[in-house]
Structures are given as C-alpha cells and as structure tokens.
C-alpha positions in Angstrom: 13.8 -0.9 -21.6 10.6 -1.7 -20.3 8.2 1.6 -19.8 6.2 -0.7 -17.1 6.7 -3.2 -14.4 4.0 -5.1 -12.4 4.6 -6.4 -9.2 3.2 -9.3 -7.6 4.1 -11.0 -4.0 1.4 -13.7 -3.7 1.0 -16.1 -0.4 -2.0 -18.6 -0.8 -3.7 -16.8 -3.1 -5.3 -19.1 -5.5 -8.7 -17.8 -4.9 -7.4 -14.3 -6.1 -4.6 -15.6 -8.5 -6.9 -15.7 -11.3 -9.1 -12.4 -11.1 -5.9 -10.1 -10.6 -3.7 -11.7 -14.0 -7.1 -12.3 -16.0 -7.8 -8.4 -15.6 -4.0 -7.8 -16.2 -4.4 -9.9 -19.7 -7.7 -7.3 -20.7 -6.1 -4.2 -19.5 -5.4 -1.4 -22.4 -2.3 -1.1 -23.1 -1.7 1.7 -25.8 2.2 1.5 -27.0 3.9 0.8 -23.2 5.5 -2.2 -23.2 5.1 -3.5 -20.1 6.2 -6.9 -17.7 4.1 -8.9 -15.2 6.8 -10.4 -12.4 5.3 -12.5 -9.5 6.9 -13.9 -6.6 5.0 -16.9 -4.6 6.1 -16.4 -1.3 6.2 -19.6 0.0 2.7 -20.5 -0.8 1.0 -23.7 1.5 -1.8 -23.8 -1.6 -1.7 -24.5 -5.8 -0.8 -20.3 -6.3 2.7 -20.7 -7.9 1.1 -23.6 -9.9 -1.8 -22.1 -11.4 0.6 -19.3 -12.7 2.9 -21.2 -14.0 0.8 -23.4 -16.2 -2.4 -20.9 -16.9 -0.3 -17.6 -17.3 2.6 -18.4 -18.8 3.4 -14.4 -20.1 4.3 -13.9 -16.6 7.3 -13.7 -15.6 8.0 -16.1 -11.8 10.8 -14.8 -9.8 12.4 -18.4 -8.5 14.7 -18.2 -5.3 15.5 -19.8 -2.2 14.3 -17.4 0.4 11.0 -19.0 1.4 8.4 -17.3 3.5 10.0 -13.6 3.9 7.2 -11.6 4.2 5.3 -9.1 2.0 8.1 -6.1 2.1 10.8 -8.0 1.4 9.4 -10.2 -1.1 8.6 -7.1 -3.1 11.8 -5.7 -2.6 13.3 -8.6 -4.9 10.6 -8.1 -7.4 11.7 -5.0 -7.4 15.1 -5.9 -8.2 14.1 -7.9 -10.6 12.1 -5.3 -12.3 13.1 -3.6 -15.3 10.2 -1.0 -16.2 10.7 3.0 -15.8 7.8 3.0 -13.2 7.1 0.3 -11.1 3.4 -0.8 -10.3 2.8 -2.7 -7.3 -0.7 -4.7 -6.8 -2.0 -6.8 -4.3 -2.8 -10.5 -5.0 -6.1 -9.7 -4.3 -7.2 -6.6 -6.3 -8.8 -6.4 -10.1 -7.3 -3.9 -12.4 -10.0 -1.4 -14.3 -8.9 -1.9 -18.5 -8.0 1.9 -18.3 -6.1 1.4 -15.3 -2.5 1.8 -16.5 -3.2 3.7 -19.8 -4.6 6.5 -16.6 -1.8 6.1 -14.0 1.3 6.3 -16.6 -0.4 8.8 -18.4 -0.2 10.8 -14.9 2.9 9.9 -14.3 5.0 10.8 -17.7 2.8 14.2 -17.6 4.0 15.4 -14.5 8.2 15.4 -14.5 8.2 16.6 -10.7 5.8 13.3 -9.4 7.3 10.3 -8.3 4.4 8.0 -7.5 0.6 8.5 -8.3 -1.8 7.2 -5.9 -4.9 5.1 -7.0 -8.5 4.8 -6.7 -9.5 1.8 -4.6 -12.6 0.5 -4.4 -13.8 -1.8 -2.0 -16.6 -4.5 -1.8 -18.8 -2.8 0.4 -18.8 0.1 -1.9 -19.9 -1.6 -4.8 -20.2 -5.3 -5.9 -17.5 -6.5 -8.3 -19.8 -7.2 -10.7 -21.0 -4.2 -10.9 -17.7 -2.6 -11.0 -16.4 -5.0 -14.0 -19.4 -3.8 -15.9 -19.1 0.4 -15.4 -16.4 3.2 -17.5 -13.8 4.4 -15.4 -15.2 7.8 -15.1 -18.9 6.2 -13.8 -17.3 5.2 -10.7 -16.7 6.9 -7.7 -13.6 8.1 -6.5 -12.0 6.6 -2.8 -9.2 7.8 -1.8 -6.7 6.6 1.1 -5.3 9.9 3.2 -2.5 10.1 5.3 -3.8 11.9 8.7 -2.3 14.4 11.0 -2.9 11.9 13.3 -0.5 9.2 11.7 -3.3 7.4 10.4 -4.8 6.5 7.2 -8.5 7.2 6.4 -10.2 5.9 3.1 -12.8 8.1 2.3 -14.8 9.2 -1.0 -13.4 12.4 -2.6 -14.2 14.5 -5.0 -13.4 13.1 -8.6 -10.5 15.1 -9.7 -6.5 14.2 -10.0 -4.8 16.5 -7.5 -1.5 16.6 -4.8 -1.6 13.4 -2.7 0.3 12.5 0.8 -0.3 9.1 0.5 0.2 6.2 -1.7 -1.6 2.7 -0.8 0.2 -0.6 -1.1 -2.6 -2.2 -2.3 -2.1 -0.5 -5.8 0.5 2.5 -6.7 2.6 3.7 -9.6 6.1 4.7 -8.9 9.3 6.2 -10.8 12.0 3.3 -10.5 14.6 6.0 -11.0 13.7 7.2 -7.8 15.3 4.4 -5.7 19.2 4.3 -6.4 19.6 1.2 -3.8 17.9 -2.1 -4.2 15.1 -0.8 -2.1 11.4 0.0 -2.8 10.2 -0.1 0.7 12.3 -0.1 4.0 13.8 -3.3 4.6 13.4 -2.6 8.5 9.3 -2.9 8.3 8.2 -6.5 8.1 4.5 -6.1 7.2 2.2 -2.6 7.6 2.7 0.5 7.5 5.2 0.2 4.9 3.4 2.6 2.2 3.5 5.1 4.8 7.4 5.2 5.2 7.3 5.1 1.3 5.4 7.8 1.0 7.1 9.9 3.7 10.2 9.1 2.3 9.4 10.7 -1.4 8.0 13.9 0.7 11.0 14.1 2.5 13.2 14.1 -0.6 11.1 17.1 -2.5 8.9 14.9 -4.8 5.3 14.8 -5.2 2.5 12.5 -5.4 -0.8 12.9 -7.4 -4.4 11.1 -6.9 -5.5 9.5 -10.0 -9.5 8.9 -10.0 -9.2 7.0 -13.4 -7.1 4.9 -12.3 -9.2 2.5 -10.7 -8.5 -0.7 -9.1 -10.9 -2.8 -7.1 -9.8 -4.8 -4.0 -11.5 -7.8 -3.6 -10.8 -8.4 0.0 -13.4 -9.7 2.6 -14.8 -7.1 4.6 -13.0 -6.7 8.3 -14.2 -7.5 12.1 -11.7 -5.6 14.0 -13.8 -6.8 17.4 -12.6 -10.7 16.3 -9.5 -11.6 17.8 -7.4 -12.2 14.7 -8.0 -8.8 13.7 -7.3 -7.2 17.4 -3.7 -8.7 17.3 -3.5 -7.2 13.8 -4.1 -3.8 15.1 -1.8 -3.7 17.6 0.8 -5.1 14.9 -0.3 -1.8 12.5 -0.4 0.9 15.7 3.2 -0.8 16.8 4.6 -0.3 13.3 3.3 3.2 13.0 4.7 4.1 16.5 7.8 3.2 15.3 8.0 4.8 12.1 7.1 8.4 13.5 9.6 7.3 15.7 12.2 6.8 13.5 12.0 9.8 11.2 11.1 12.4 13.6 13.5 14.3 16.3 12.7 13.2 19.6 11.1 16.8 20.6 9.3 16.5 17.5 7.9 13.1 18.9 7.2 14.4 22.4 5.2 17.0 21.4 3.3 14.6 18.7 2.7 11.8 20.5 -0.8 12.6 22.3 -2.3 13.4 18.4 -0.5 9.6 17.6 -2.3 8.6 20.6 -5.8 9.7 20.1 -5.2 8.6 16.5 -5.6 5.1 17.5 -9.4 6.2 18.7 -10.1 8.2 15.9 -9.4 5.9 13.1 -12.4 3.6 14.3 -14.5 5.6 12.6 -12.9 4.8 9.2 -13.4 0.8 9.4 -17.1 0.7 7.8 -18.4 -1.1 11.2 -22.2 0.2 12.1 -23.8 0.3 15.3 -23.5 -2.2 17.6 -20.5 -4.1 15.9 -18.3 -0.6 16.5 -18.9 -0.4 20.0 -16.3 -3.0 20.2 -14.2 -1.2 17.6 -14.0 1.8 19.8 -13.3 -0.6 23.2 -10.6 -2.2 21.9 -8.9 1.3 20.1 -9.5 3.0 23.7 -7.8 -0.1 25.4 -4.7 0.2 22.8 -4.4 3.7 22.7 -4.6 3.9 26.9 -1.6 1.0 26.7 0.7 2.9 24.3 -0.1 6.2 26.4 1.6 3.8 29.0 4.6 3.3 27.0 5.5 6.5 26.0 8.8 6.6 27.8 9.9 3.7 25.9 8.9 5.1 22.0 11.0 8.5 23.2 14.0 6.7 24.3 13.6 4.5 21.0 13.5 7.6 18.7 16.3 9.1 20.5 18.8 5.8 19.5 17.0 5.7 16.0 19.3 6.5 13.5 16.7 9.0 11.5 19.0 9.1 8.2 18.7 5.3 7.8 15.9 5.0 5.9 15.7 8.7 4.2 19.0 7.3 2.5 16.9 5.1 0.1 16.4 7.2 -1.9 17.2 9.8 -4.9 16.7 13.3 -4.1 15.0 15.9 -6.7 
C-alpha cells in the first residue's frame, strides 16, 4: 500500500501545471512511497496535455464527467487514491523539498491526528524566488485560522507545530482511514468553504488537527481585488456557502443566537485581505453592504437550518 497520495484537480492550469509537478519531482522523499494522481477537469487550455506527455510518473484519472467542479472532482481522486494519508494541493501552489518528509512525519507521530495543516505562503509575503531559494526553517510561518466569527483569517504565527481548527484546501495532509464512504469533502458544497465543513467534521468526530510550520507550501496565486466585480460575486458565493454550512451542522437555537457574530464576520474579515488604504475602503463597502443583506435574510437561513438534516454530512466519517 501506498504510505502517500497526492491530489491534483486542475482546470486551465497550464501556467501553474509545471511549477506544482516540477517541485513534486524535487521533493525529499525518505522511504514513503508515494503516488501523484491528477484529474483535468474539463480543461478549455493544453493542461491535461502537458501532463500527459512531460510527466508521465503521474498518474491521470480519465472519466466521463466533464466540468464537475473542484469538490467533486477531488472526491474521485480520492477514490482513486490509494495512499494511508491523502495530500491535497492546489494546481497552483509549489511544494518546499521538505514538505512531505515534515507533514507525514507529523502525521505518523501523532496516532490521535487526523489531518495536519500547512504553512502557506503567499506572493505578497515573499517572492517565489526567494522562497525557492531559503531552508524550511528560514521562512516564516502563516497560518490560516478558523474564527469565532465563521471566518478564516491567514495570519503570521509563531513558528511552532501545535493544535489546529483549521485545515486549508489549498494544501493539507489527511488520514484516508478516516473517511469510510467515498467521501473526502461533502458532496453538497460545490466550490468554498469546503475545508471548513472538513475540518468541522474531524472536530466533531473527536480527532485532532496540528499546524505544521515546516511544512511549507507556497501559493502562487495572483494577489486579489475584492472591490472588482468578479471578486464581489465571489464573496457573496463564499459568505452564502458559509451561511449554510453553520446552518447545517448547528441546532437552530444554536444558529439564532450565532448569527449576529456570522454577521459581523462578514465585516471583520476585510481586514484579512492584504488591501491598504484607499483600495479597502471598498473592501469594507461592499462587506457592510453583504453583511446588512444577509442580516435581511435571517428568517430564511433559520428556517433552512431547521429542515437541514444536521447528521447528513457528520455521517462521512469514522469516529475515534
């Protein structure tokens, strides 16, 4: 049996393609045996292409699905899969060479942890240059945080492995054992949001998660405008998907009594998207225009958490 899985869902990513599997070729591997399986999902550009001819070692899930979106496309890699611990990575990121030597070595040391958490960096961090070029433990460690709020926050932390809420999509390490169905994330979430179910859903069944600062992974995405138009509707996609899930899982008093924090949530996490002064004045705008409509809509999120069925998605899953 495989001791390690990669995941890869890719749509049009031939401008990524290349960084994510080269670094996967140069990562240290130490004695795991490990599998790289990619699924093109439905692709308009030369993605599925450039793997199958330049990177042959890695393994391309055919089917006949087409465009199914990011969840779902990962939940047949998954199937597919046949590591102990499943990694998923986005198209877009650029694995450190110590980056799963450090997040299995987290894993297999800790029995009672299902997933380990990663350390992300971004562009406007550091360059990737200058990321490709520094030791593990000479970068800094960022770490995405679930909030009380329902949020998630990225935000520097200390440099130290330690009990994490949250696991980020982007790049996370999971026992496969864990998931008894054919399930890694909730089949009922399209796109967003879903690491949070995931993660909720492992806390909910009694296991743990740890940070990992040495396992570092850079993601080499373009730097957001949330005050463009593109990135507004994506917003209201993200808050709409996060309404729901608290939605879904919690009792409707539970809710009731939650749902101003959920509210001001969508204000607060403005502060967390990198944007300076002027460009965040339209941030906050558009986050105080959102969170006044949801406010709005309250009586329709309680009536759809009281005909949730809250045991449908905590079913995915193998308890401690």
């Amino acid at each position: 049996m495989m001791d390690l899985s990669i995941l890869i869902s890719t749509f049009n990513g031939e401008k990524d393609i290349r960084l994510l599997l080269d670094s996967i070729a140069e990562i240290e591997k130490n004695a795991y045996f490990l599998e790289v399986i990619l699924r093109d999902d439905c692709s308009s550009d030369d993605t599925s292409k450039i793997v199958k001819e330049e990177y042959k070692w890695v393994k391309v899930l055919e089917d006949n699905y087409g465009n199914i979106g990011f969840v779902k496309s990962n939940n047949l890699l998954f199937q597919e899969a046949e590591g102990k611990v499943i990694c998923c990575v986005n198209q877009d990121t650029i694995l450190h060479p110590r980056f799963v030597v450090e997040g299995m070595r987290m894993i297999n040391q800790n029995p009672e942890v299902a997933g380990v958490n990663t350390n992300m960096i971004m562009p406007w961090i550091m360059p990737l240059d200058k990321y490709r070029n520094a030791e593990s433990t000479q970068l800094p460690a960022y770490e995405y945080q679930l909030t009380s709020y329902g949020y998630v926050r990225y935000i520097e932390v200390e440099r130290q492995s330690r009990e994490a809420n949250f696991m980020t999509g982007g790049g996370f390490f999971v026992r496969s054992a864990v998931f008894p169905s054919n399930y890694l994330f909730d089949p009922d979430i399209d796109m967003y949001c879903e690491d949070t179910e995931l993660s909720l859903r492992l806390q909910r069944h009694g296991w743990k998660m740890l940070y990992c600062p040495e396992a570092v992974i850079y993601h080499n995405q373009i730097r957001k405008k949330a005050t463009v138009f593109r990135d507004l509707i994506k917003l209201i996609r993200i808050t709409k998907n996060r309404f729901a899930l608290f939605a879904r899982i919690e009792s409707p008093s539970s809710y009731s009594r939650r749902y101003i924090k959920y509210v001001l949530g969508i204000i607060n996490k403005m502060k967390y998207i990198g944007l300076s002064f002027p460009k965040n004045v339209g941030a906050y705008i558009a986050g105080i225009v959102i969170a006044v409509l949801f406010l709005f809509f309250f009586p329709y999120w309680l009536n759809y958490s009281k005909k949730s069925k809250k045991n449908s998605i905590l079913s995915l899953i193998q308890k401690v």
